[in-house]
Each structure stands twice: as C-alpha cells, then as structure tokens.
C-alpha positions in Angstrom: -13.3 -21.9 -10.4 -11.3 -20.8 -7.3 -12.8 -20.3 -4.1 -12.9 -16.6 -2.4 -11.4 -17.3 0.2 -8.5 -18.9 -1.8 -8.2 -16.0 -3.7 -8.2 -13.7 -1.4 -5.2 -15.6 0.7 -2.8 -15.2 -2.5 -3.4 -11.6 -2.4 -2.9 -11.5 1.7 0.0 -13.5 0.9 2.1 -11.4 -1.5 0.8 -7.9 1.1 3.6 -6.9 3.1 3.0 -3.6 5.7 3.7 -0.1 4.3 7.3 0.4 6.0 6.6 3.0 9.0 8.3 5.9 9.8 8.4 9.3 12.2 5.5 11.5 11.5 4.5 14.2 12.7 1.1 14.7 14.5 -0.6 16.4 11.8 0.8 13.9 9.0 0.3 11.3 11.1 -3.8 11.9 11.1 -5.4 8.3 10.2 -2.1 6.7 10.2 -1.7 3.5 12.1 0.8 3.5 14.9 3.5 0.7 14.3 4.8 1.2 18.3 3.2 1.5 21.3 3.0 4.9 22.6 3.7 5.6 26.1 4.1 8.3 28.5 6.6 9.5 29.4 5.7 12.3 31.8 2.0 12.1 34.2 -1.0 13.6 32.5 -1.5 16.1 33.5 1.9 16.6 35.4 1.3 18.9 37.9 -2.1 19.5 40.0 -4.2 21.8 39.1 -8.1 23.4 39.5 -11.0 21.9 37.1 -12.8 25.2 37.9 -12.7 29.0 38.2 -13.0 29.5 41.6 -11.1 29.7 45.1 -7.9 27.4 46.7 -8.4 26.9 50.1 -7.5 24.7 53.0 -11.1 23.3 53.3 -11.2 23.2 57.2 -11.1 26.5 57.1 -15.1 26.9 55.7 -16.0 23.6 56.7 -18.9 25.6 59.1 -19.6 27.3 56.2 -23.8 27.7 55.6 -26.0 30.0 53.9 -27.1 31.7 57.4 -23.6 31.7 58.9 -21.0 32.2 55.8 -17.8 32.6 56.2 -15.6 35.5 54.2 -11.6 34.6 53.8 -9.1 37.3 52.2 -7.7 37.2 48.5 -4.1 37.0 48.8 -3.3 36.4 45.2 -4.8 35.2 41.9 -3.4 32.3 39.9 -4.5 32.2 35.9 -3.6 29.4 33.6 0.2 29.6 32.6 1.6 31.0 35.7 4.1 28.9 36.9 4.6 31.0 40.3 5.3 29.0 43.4 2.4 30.7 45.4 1.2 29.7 48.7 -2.4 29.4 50.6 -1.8 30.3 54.3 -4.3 28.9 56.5 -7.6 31.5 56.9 -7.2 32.9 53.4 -7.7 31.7 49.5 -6.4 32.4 46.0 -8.7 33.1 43.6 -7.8 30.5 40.9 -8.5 29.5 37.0 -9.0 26.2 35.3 -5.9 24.8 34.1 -3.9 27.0 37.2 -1.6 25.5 39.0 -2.7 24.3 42.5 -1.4 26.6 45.0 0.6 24.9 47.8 -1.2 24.4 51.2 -4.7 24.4 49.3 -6.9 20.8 49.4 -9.9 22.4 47.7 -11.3 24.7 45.0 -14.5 26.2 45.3 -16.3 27.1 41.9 -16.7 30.8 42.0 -20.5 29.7 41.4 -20.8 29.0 44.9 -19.1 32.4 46.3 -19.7 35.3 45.5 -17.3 36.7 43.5 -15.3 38.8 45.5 -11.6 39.7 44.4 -10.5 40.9 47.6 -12.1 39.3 50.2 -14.6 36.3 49.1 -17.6 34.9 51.1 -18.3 31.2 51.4 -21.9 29.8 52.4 -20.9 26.4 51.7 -18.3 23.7 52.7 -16.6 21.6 49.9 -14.3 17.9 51.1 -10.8 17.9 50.4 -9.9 17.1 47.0 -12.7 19.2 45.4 -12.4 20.2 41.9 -8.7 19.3 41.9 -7.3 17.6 38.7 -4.1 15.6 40.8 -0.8 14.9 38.8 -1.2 11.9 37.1 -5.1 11.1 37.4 -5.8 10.8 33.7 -2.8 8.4 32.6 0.6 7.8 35.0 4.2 8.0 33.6 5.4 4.8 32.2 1.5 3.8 31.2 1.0 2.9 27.7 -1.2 5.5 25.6 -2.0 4.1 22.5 -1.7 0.2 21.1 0.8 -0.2 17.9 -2.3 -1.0 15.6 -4.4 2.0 16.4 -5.5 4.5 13.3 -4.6 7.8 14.8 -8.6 9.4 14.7 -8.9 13.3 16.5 -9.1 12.1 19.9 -5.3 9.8 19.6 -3.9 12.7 18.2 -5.3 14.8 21.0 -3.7 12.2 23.9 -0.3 12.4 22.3 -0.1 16.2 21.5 -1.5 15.9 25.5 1.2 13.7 26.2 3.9 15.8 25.1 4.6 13.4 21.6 5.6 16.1 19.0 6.0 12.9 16.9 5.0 8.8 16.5 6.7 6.2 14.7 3.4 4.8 12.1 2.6 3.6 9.1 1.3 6.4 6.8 -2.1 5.9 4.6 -1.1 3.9 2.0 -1.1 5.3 -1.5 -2.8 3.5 -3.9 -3.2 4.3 -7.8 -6.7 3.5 -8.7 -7.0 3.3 -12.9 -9.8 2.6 -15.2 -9.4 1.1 -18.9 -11.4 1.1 -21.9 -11.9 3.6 -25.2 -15.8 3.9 -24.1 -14.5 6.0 -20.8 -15.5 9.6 -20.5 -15.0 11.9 -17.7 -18.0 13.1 -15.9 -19.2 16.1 -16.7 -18.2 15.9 -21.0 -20.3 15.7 -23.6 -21.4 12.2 -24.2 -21.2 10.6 -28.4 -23.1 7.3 -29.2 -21.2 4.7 -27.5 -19.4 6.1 -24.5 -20.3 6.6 -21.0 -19.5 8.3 -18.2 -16.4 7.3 -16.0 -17.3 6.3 -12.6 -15.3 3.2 -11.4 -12.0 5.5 -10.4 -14.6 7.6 -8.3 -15.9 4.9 -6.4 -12.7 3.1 -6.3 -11.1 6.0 -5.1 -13.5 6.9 -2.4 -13.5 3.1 -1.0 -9.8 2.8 -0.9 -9.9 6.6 1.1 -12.2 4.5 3.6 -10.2 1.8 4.3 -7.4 3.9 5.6 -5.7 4.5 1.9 -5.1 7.4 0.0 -6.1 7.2 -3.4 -4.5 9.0 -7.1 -7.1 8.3 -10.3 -6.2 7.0 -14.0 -7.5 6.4 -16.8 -6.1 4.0 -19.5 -7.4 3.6 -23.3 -7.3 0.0 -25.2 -3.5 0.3 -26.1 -1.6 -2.4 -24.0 1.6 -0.8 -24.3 0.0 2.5 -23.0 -2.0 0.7 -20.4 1.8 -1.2 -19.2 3.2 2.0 -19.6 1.5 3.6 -17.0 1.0 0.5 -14.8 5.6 0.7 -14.9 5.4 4.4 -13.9 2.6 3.8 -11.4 4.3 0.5 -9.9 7.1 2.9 -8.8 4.9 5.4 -6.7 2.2 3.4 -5.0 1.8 0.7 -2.7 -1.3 -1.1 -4.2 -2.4 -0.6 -8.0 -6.1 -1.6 -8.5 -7.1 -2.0 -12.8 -10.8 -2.2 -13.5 -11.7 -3.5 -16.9 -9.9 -5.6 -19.3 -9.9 -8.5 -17.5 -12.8 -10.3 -19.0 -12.9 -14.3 -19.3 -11.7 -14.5 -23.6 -12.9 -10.7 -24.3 -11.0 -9.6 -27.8 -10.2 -6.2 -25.5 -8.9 -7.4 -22.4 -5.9 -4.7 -22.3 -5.1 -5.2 -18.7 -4.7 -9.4 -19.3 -2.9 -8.4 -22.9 -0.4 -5.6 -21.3 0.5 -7.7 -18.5 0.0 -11.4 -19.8 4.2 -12.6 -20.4 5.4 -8.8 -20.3 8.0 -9.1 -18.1 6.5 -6.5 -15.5 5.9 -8.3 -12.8 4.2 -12.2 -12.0 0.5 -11.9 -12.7 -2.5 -14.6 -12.8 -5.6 -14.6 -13.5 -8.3 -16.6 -13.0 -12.1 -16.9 -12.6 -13.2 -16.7 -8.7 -16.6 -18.8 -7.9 -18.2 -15.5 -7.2 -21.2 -13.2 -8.7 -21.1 -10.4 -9.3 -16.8 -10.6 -10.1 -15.9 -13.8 -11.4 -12.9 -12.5 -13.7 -10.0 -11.6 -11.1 -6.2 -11.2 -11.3 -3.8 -10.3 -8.9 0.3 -9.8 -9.2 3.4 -8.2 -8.0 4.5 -5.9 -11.1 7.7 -3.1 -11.4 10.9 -3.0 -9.3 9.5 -3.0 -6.1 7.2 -6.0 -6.4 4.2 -3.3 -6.1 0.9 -5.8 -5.7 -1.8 -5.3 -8.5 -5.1 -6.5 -8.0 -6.9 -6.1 -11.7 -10.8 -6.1 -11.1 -13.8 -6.5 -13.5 -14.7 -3.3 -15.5 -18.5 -3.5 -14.3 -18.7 -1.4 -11.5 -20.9 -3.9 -9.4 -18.2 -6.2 -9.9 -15.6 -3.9 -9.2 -17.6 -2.7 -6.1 -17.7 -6.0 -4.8 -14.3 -7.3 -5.4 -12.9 -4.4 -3.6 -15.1 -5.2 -0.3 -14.1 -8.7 -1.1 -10.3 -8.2 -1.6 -9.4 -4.8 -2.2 -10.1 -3.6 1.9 -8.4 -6.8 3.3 -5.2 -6.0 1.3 -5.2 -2.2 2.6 -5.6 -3.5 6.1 -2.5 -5.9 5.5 -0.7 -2.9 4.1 -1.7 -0.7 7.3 -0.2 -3.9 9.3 -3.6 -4.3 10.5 -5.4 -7.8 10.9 -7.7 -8.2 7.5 -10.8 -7.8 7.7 -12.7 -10.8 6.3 -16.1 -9.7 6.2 -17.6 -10.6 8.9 -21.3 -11.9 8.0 -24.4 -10.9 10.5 -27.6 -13.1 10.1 -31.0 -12.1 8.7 -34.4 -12.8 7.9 -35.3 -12.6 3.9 -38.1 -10.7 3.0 -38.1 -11.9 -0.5 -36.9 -14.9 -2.2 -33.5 -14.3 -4.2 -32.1 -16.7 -6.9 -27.9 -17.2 -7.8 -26.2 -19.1 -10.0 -25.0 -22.4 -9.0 -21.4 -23.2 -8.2 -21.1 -19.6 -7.5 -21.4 -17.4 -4.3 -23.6 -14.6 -4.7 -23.1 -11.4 -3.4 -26.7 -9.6 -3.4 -27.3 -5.8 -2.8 -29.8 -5.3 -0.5 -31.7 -3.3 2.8 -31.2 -4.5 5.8 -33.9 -3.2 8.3 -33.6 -0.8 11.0 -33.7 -3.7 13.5 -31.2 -5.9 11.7 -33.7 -8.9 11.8 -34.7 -8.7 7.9 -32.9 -8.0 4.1 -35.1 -7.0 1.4 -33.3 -8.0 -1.6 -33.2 -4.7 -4.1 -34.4 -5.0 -7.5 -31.8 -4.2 -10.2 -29.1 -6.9 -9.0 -27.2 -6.6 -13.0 -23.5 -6.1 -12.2 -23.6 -2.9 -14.4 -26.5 -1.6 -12.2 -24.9 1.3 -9.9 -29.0 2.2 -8.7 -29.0 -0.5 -7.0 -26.0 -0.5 -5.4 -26.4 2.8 -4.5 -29.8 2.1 -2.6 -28.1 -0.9 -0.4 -26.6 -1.0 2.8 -26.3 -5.0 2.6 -24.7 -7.5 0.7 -26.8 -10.7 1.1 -24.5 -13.7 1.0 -25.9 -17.2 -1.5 -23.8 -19.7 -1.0 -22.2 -21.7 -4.1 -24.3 -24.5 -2.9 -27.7 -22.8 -3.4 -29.5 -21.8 -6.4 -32.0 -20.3 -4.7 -33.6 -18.9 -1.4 -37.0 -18.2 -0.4 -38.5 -15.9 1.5 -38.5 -15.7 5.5 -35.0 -18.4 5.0 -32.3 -16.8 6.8 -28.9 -15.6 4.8 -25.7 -14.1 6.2 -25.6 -10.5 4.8 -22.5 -8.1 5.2 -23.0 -4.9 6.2 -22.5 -1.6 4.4 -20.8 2.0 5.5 
C-alpha cells in the first residue's frame, strides 16, 4: 500500500493555481489575492477630526480650567463631505464633525463633550495638546505602502482596506468551483420516502460544505450504477469545474465499482488507483480527466472515509488551486484518555474529543467508517501510526484538530 504522504504529493503534483483575474470587490469576497495590493494614495489622504467637536489653535485655551473657562466665537461649521477651504483665525474655532476636513490654522479638536455646545460662541474649561483628536494624512497606511500580501483570502475587513484604499478592483484568484458527485443506485435524496434498501444521501452535503470551507465553491451530483452515465457526467463536469471529487465506486474488487469501471481505459483522462496505507479510506484514486486536464480525486463511498480523505487530500488540493501553500495537517500532541486499537500497516485516523485544555483526546465510540454519529461528535482526529496496533491509555498521540 502507498503511503499518505505519497499520495497525497501525486495529487499536489498534477494541482496547478485557478488562473486569476480582475474582480471586483464584492466578487472578489474570500478570493485570494494573486498581487500585492498597494496604495496608491495616503489613508486617509487628507487630515481630518476623529470627533464632533471644535478646531482650534490650542494656545489659544491652553489657560483653559473649570473656574476660569475660556469662550471663543463660531466662525463656521465644517460637516463630513465638505470640501471647503475654511480657515481658523487665531481667538476663534469651527465647530467640526468626524470625518471633516481639518480646517487650516487649527492643531486641535476638542470633543464637543468637553464644551458646551454652543453654536455661536463655545466655552472651553479645559486645555487639549496639539494634535488632539486629529486623524493626520497618511497615519493609518502611507502611499506606496503595501496593503495586502498576494496570498491573502479577501475576509470583511481586506475588502474594507481596499474599498478604503480607493481599489474599485484586485487582480485574485476566484473560489474555485468544484463539482462534488455521489454514486450508487442505493442513493436517495434527503427528505424522500425511504424503500428497503436505500438510504439517504449525505456524502454531496458534507462534501459540499467542506470544500465551501476550504475556500471552494461547491455544485452537487448524483450518479446511478451505469458507467457510461457516471463518464458522462464526469465529461460535462470536467469542462466546468476546477476539481471533480467522486465518492463511491472505488472499492478494492467491488462487482459495482462505477467510478473505477467508467474511468478504468476510457479515454477520459489518466487515472490510478490504488490502496493508500490509511483507515478509514484505503481505496483512493486520483486523475486528470476531459480537455482541460481537470484533476479528479475519486474517494471511498463511506462517508467516514470520504470525510477523512478530503481532510487528508481533498483541502490540500483546494489550497494548491487557491495558489496557497497546502496545508498538511498539522498534528498537535495529546494525552489519551482511553486506549485505541488500528490495524497494522495502516495509519489510523480516529474521531475523537479533544479537551477544553488541549492536554487530552477521549477516543469516541462508534469509530466504523459508515458511522456519521461519531463523526459528528468529534472535534479531533487522533493519529495511529502504521507502526502501532495499538495505544493505551495516558500514551500520548498526535491528533489533528477539527473546525
């Protein structure tokens, strides 16, 4: 059996980036920039008040106290938006609102807290230093200074800089879309009435939601027993996604293995497969199929298996398409609170509870690849190495965190 980590470098391999392109800001939410950003004007570009209050030269109240205040005259009011070139002569103020542009002459505002009030003449009983509650040109980022790293996903806050910034557009690599499909005659869709024999679809879901957070965005199908449908559909797909992920059909000598039958010497791409020294998820395969070489990673029809090959493989490939560095599971350390047995020759991959403090795992019961309960419950995978057949409890195990 292959190793993981040899497996997963074929499919890292055969991954090239999604090609990027101009997008504006709002498509451009979660996409990962493929060029610095940089300013190209001083944020914010002019000075301006961080309060509602009064510009004033601040000499002129520095004697300012509550037993001896001192009252200046309103010459003129400056709201957000006015771009007026208005003036503070010395022995008077503006009365001024956040965001205004600072009125030349004036080295202070004072919050309108601390006055009180007035619109034509306002009294001081308090002095402020130069510079207070200005916002000066260029204080939050200077021209020329790079905003955002090519690499970064574009969360609320990036978008918010480069609107900021004046960037009515980016040059990044959109989610990328992947077609997520399930196969198997048994399938039915949530929510139908169940016969003897069939069960509920829920792979597509899961797969769907998991490729949505790693960056992705995700299409469902689902896929009888007929390998010319199921090749069918993996042609049209190939065409309109960047990453196809199968689950089911794949099995090691299974008499229904469509995905292995439909692609096995078709002609639609170069495909392998191969048993991976892993548990749950031994039976993988992953490809290039259609015209535009579109990667196919075919996953195990148990949705434990599926789970876990995804984390495994599937993530690391949408990080490569993102042209982000994979991310290769990086393992943590704890404590076992129970003992936990795996196959030899095989590396286990054990749903379990890591504890608040991060010191200890409590394996889950229920570790059957079909077992979704289970899975559900965990926020850990608890790592067995191929060497082990078992572990006992208080031994410590690397374990891979959850979302």
């Amino acid at each position: 059996m292959d190793p993981v980590e040899a497996h997963l470098a074929r499919v890292l391999a055969a991954i090239r980036p999604v090609e990027p392109a101009r997008l504006g800001l709002e498509a451009a939410e979660e996409a990962v920039l493929a060029a610095d950003a940089t300013a190209a004007t001083p944020l914010p570009s002019f000075d301006n008040s961080s309060m509602d209050g009064y510009a004033v030269h601040a000499s002129d109240i520095a004697a300012a106290t509550d037993l001896a205040s001192v009252t200046l005259p309103v010459t003129d009011q400056v709201p957000a938006g006015d771009t007026r070139a208005v003036t503070v002569a010395p022995g008077t103020c503006v009365r001024i609102m956040t965001g205004a542009l600072l009125p030349g002459g004036a080295d202070a505002v004072v919050p309108v807290e601390l006055t009180d009030g007035g619109t034509d003449r306002a009294r001081f009983s308090q002095p402020v230093p130069k510079g207070y509650s200005i916002r000066r040109r260029g204080d939050d980022v200077a021209e020329g200074d790079v905003l955002l790293l090519a690499g970064t996903r574009l969360g609320p806050a990036q978008i918010a800089l480069l609107a900021a910034s004046g960037h009515g557009s980016v040059l990044a690599r959109a989610a990328p879309r992947v077609a997520v499909i399930a196969t198997g005659n048994e399938l039915s869709e949530p929510g139908s009435p169940l016969v003897p024999g069939q069960i509920w679809e829920s792979n597509t879901y899961m797969l769907a939601a998991a490729v949505r957070q790693a960056g992705g965005s995700a299409t469902r199908h689902r896929a009888g027993d007929d390998p010319e449908t199921v090749l069918a559909l993996i042609g049209d797909l190939s065409e309109q996604a960047d990453l196809l992920i199968t689950s089911g059909g794949v099995s090691m000598g299974g008499e229904h293995d469509v995905v292995k039958a439909a692609l096995s010497g078709s002609g639609a791409g170069t495909i392998t497969f191969r048993k991976v020294a892993m548990q749950p998820g031994m039976p993988q395969g992953f490809g290039v199929v259609g015209p535009d070489q579109t990667p196919i990673l075919t996953l195990p029809g148990n949705p434990v298996s599926a789970f876990v090959s995804f984390w495994l493989f599937g993530r690391p490939a949408l990080d490569a398409l993102q042209g982000l560095a994979p991310r290769l599971q990086p393992a943590r350390r704890a404590e076992l609170t129970n003992p936990v047995r795996s196959p030899p020759g095989r590396r286990s991959f054990l749903r379990g509870v890591l504890g608040p403090d991060g010191a200890t795992v409590t394996p889950l019961t229920g570790q059957g690849s079909h077992q979704l309960g289970a899975l559900a419950r965990a926020n850990a995978l608890i790592v067995v190495p191929e060497q082990m057949a078992s572990m006992a409890a208080g031994d410590v195990a690397d374990v891979i965190s959850l979302p």
